[in-house]
MDAnalysis code that builds the backbone (N, CA, C; Angstrom):
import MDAnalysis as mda
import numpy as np

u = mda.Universe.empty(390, n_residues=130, atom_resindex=np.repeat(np.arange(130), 3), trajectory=True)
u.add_TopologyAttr("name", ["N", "CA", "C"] * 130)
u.add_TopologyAttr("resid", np.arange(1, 131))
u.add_TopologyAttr("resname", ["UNK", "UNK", "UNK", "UNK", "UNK", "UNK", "UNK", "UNK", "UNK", "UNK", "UNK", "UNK", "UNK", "UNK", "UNK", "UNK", "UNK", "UNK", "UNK", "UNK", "UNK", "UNK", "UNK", "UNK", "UNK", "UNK", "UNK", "UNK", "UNK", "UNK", "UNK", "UNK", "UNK", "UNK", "UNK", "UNK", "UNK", "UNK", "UNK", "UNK", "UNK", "UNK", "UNK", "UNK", "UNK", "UNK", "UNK", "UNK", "UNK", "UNK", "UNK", "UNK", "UNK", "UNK", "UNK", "UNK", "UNK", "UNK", "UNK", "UNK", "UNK", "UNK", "UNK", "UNK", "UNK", "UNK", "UNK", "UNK", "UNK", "UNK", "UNK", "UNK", "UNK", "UNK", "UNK", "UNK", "UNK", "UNK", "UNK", "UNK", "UNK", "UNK", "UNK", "UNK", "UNK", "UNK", "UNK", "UNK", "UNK", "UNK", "UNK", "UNK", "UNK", "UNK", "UNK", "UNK", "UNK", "UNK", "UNK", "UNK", "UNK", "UNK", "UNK", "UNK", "UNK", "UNK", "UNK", "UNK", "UNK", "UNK", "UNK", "UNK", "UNK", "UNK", "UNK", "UNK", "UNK", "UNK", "UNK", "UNK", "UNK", "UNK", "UNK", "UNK", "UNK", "UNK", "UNK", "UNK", "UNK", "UNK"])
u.atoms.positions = np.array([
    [-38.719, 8.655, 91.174],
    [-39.043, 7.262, 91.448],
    [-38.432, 6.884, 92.793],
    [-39.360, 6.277, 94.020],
    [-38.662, 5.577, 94.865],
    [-39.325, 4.330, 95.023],
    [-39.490, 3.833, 93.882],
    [-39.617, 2.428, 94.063],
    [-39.374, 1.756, 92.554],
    [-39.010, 0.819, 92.244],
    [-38.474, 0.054, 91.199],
    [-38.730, -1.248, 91.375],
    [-39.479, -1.912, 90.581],
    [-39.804, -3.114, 90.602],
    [-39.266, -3.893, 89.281],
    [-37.805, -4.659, 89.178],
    [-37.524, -5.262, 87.578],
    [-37.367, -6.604, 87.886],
    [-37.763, -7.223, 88.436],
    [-38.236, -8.730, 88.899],
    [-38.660, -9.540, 87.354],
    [-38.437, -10.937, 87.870],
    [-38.646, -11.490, 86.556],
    [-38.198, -11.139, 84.618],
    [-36.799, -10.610, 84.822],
    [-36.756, -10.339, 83.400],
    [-35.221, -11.385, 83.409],
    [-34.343, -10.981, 82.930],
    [-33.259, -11.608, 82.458],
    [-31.813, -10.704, 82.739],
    [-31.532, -10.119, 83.933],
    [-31.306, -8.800, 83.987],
    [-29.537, -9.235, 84.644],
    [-28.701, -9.236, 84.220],
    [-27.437, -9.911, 84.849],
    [-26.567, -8.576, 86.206],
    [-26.713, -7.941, 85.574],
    [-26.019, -6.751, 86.106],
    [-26.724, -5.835, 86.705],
    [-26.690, -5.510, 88.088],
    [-27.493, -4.460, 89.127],
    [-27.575, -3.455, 88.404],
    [-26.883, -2.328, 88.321],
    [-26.007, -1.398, 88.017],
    [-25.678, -0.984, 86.371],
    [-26.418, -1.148, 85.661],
    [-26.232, -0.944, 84.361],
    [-26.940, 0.086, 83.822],
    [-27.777, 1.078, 84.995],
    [-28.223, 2.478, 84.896],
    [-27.802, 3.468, 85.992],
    [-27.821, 4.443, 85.423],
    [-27.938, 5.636, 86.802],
    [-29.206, 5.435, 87.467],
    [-29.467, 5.495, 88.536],
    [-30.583, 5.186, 89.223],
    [-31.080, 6.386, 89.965],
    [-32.334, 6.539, 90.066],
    [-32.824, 7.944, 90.168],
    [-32.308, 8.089, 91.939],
    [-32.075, 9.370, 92.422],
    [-31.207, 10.006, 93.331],
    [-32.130, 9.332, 94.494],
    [-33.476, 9.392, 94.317],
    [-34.052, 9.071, 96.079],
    [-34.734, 7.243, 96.079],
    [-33.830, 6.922, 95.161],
    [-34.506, 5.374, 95.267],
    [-34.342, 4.700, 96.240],
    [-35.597, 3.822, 96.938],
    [-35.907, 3.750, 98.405],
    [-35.715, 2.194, 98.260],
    [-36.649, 1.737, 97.569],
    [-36.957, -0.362, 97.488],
    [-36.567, -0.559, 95.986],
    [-35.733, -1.184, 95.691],
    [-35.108, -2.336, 94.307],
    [-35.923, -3.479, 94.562],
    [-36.338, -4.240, 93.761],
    [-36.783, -5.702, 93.230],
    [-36.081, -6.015, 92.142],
    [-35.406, -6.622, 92.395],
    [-34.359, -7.722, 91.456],
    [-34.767, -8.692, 91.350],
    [-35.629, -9.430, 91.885],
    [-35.756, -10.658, 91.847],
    [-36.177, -11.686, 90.788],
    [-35.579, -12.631, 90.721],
    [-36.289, -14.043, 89.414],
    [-35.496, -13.101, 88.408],
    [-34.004, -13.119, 88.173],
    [-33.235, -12.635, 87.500],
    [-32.039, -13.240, 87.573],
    [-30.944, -12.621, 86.478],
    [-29.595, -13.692, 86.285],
    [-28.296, -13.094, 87.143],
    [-28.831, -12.489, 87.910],
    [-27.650, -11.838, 88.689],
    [-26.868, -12.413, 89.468],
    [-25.266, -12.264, 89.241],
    [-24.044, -13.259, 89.742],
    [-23.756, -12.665, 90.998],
    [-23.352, -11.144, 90.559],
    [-22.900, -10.571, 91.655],
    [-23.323, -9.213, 92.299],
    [-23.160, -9.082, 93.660],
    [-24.311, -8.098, 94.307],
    [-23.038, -6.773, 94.425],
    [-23.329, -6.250, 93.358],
    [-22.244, -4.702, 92.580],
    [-22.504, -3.787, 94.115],
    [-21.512, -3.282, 94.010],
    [-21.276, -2.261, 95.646],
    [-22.575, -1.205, 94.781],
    [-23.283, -1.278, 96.060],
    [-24.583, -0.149, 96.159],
    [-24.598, 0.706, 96.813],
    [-23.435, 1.494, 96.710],
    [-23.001, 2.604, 97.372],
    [-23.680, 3.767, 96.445],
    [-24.328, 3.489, 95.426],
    [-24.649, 4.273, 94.166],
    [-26.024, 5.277, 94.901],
    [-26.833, 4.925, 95.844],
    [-27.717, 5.172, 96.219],
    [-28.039, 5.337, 97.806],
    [-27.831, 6.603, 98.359],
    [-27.494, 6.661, 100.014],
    [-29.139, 6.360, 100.591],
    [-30.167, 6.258, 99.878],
    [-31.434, 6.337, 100.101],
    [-31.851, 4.924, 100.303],
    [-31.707, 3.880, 99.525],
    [-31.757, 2.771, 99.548],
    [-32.108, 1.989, 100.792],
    [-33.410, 1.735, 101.604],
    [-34.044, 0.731, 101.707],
    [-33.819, -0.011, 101.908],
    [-34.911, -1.218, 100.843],
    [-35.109, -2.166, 100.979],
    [-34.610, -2.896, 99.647],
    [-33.525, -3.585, 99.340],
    [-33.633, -4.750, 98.499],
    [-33.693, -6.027, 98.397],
    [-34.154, -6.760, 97.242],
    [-34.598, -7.684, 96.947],
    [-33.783, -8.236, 95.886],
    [-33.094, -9.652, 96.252],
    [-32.406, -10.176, 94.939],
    [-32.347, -11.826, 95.273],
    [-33.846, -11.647, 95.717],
    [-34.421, -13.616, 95.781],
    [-34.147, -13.920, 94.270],
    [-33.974, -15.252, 94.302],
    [-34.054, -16.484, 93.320],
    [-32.939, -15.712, 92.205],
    [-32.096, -15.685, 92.220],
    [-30.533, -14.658, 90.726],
    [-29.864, -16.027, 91.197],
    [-28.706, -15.809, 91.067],
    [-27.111, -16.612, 90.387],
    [-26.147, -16.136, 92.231],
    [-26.703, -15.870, 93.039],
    [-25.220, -15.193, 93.885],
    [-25.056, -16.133, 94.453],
    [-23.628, -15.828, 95.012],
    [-22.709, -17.097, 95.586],
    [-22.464, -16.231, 96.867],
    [-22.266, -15.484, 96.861],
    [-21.549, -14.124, 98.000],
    [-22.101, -13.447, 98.318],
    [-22.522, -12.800, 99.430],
    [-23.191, -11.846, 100.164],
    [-21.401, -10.753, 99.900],
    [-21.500, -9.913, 99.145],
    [-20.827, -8.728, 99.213],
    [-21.304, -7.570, 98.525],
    [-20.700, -6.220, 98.584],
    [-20.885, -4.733, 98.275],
    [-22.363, -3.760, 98.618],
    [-22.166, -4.655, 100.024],
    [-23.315, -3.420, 100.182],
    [-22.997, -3.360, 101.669],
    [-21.279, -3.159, 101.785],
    [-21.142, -2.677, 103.084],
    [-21.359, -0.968, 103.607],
    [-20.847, -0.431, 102.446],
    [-21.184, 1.182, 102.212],
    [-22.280, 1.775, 102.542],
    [-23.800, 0.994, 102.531],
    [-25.126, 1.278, 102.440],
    [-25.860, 1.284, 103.984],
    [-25.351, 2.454, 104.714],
    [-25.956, 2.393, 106.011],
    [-27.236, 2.687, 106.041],
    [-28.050, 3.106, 105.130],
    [-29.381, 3.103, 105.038],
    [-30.496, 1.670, 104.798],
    [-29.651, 1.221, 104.550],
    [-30.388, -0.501, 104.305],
    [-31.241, -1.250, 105.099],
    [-32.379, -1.673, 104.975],
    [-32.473, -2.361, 106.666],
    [-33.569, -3.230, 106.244],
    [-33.626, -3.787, 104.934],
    [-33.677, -4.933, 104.525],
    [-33.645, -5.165, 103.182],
    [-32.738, -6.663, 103.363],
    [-32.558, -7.454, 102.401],
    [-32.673, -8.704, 102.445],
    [-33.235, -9.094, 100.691],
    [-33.603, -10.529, 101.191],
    [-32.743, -10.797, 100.009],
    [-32.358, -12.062, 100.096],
    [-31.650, -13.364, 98.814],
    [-31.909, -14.622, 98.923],
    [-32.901, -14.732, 99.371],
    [-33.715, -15.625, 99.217],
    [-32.891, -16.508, 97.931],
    [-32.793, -18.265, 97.976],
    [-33.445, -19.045, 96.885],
    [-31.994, -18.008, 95.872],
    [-30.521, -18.383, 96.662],
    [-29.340, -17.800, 95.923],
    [-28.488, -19.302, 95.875],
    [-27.381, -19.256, 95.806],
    [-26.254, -20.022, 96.640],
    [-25.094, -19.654, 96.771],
    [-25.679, -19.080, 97.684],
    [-25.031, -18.711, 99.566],
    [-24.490, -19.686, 100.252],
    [-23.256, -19.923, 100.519],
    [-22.895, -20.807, 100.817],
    [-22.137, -20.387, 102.538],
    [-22.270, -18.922, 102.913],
    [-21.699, -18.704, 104.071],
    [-22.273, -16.951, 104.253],
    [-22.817, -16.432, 105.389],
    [-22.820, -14.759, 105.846],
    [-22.047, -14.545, 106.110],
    [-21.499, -13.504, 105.394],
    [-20.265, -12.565, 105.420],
    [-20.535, -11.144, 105.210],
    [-20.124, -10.162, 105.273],
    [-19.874, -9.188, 105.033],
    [-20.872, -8.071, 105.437],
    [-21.403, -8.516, 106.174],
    [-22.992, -7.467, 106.262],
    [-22.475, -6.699, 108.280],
    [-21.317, -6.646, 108.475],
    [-20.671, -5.956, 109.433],
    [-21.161, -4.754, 109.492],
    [-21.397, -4.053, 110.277],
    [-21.588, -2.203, 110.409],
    [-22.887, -2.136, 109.491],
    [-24.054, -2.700, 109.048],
    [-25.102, -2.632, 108.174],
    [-26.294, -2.607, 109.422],
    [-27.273, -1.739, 108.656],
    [-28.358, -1.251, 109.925],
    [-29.754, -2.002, 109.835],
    [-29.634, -3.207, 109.328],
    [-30.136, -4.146, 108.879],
    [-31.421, -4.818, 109.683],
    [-32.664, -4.346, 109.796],
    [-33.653, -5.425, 110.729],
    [-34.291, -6.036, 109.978],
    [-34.114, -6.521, 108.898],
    [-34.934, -7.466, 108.285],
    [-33.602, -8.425, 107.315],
    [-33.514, -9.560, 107.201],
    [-32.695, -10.296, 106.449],
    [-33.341, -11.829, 106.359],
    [-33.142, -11.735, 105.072],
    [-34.049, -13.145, 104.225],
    [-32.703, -13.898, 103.857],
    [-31.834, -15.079, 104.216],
    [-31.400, -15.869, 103.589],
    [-32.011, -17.269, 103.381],
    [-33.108, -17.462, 103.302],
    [-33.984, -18.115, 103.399],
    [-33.335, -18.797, 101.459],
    [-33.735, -20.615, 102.248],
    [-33.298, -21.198, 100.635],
    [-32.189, -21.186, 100.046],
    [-30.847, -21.217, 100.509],
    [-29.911, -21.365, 100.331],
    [-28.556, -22.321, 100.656],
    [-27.630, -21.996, 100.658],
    [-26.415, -23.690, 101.171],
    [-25.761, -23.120, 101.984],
    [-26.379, -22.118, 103.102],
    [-25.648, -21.964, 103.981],
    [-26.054, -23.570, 104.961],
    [-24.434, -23.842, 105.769],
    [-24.493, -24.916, 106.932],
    [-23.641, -24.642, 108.236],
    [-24.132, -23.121, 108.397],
    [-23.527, -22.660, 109.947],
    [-23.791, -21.243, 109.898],
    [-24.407, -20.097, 110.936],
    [-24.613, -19.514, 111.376],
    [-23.621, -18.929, 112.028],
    [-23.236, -17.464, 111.021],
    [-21.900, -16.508, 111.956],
    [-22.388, -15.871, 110.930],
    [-21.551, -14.569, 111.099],
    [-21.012, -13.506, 110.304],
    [-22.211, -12.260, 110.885],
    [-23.274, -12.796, 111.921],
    [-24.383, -12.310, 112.333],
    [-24.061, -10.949, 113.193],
    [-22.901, -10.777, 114.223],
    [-23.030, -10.252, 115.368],
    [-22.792, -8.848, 115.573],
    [-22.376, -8.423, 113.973],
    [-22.543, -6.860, 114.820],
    [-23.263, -6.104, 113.578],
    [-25.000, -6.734, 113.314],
    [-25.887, -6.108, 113.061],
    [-27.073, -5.816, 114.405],
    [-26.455, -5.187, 115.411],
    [-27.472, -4.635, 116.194],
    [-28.711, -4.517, 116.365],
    [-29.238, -3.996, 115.031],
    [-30.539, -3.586, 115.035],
    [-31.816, -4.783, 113.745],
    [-31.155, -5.958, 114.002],
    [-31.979, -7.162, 113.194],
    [-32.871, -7.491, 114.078],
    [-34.166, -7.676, 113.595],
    [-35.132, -8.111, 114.214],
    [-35.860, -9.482, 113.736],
    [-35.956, -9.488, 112.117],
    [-35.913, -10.454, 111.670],
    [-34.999, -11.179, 111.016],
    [-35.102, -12.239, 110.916],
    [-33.979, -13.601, 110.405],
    [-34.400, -14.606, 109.836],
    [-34.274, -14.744, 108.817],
    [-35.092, -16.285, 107.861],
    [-33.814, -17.225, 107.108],
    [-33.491, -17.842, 107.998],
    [-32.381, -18.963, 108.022],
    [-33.639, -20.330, 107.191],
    [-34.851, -20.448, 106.636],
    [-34.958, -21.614, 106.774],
    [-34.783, -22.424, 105.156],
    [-34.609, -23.769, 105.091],
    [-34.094, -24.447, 103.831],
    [-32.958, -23.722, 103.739],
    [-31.897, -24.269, 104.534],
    [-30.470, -23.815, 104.304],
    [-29.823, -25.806, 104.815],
    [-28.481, -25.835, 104.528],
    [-28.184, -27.076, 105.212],
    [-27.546, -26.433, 106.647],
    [-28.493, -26.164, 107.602],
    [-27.486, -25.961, 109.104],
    [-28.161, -26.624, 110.082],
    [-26.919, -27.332, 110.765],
    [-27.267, -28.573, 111.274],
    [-27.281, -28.417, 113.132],
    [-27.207, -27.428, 113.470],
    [-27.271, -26.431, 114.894],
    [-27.607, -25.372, 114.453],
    [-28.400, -24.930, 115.761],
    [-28.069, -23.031, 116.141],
    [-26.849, -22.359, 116.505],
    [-26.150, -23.183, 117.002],
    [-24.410, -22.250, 117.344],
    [-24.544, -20.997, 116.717],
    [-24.033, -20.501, 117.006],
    [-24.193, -18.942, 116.678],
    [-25.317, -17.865, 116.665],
    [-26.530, -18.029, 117.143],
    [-27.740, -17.429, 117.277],
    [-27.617, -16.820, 118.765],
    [-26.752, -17.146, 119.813],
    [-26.379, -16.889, 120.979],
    [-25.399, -15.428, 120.864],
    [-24.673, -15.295, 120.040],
    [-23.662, -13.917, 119.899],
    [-24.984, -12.405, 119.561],
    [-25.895, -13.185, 118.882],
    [-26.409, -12.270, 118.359],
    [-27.119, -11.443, 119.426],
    [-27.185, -10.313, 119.207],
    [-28.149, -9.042, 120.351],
    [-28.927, -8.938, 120.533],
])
C-alpha cells in the first residue's frame, strides 16, 4: 500500500497500526485527532493530510525529511512552529487561529502557502521567507 485514505471516521490516534513500509500519502482527515504522534514511523511518507481533527500544535514530524506536503487545514493552530529542517513545498494552514506569521524561514523549498481564515492582521513575516 502507498496510499491510505481513513478520512471521515472517528479515529483519535495516528499511530495505532504498523503502517505498511512504503507508505507515500495518509488522509486523516474529518477525524478526532489531538495530537500529530512523531511520524518518524515511515521514511517514505509524502504527503499528509490531517484537515478538520482536534490539533492545537504543529509538532512530531520534525524527523520526516521526506515530507513535502502537509495540510491542517480547519485545526486550532494557534501559532507555526516546529516544521524547521522539513522539505516541505506545499503547506495548508488554511482555517485556523493562527494571528502572526513566523516559524516559516528555514523551509527552503515551500512553494505553496495557504494562510487564509486565520486571525493575522499583517504580512510581517512573509519577507524572511526564500
Amino acid at each position: 500500500i502507498i496510499q491510505l485514505n481513513a478520512s471521515n471516521n472517528r479515529i483519535t490516534k495516528m499511530l495505532d497500526f504498523v503502517p505498511p513500509a512504503n507508505l507515500e500519502v495518509v488522509d486523516y482527515s474529518h477525524n478526532e485527532i489531538a495530537v500529530i504522534e512523531n511520524v518518524h514511523f515511515n521514511p517514505y511518507l509524502k504527503h499528509l493530510c490531517l484537515d478538520d481533527n482536534k490539533i492545537c500544535r504543529i509538532e512530531g514530524l520534525s524527523s520526516n525529511k521526506s515530507l513535502v506536503s502537509l495540510s491542517l487545514r480547519q485545526n486550532n493552530i494557534k501559532k507555526i512552529e516546529n516544521l524547521d529542517g522539513l522539505n516541505l513545498q506545499e503547506l495548508n494552514l488554511s482555517q485556523n487561529e493562527i494571528d502572526q506569521i513566523s516559524g516559516l524561514t528555514r523551509l527552503p523549498f515551500l512553494k505553496e502557502l495557504d494562510l487564509s481564515k486565520n486571525h493575522i492582521r499583517h504580512l510581517v513575516g512573509l519577507q524572511y521567507i526564500e
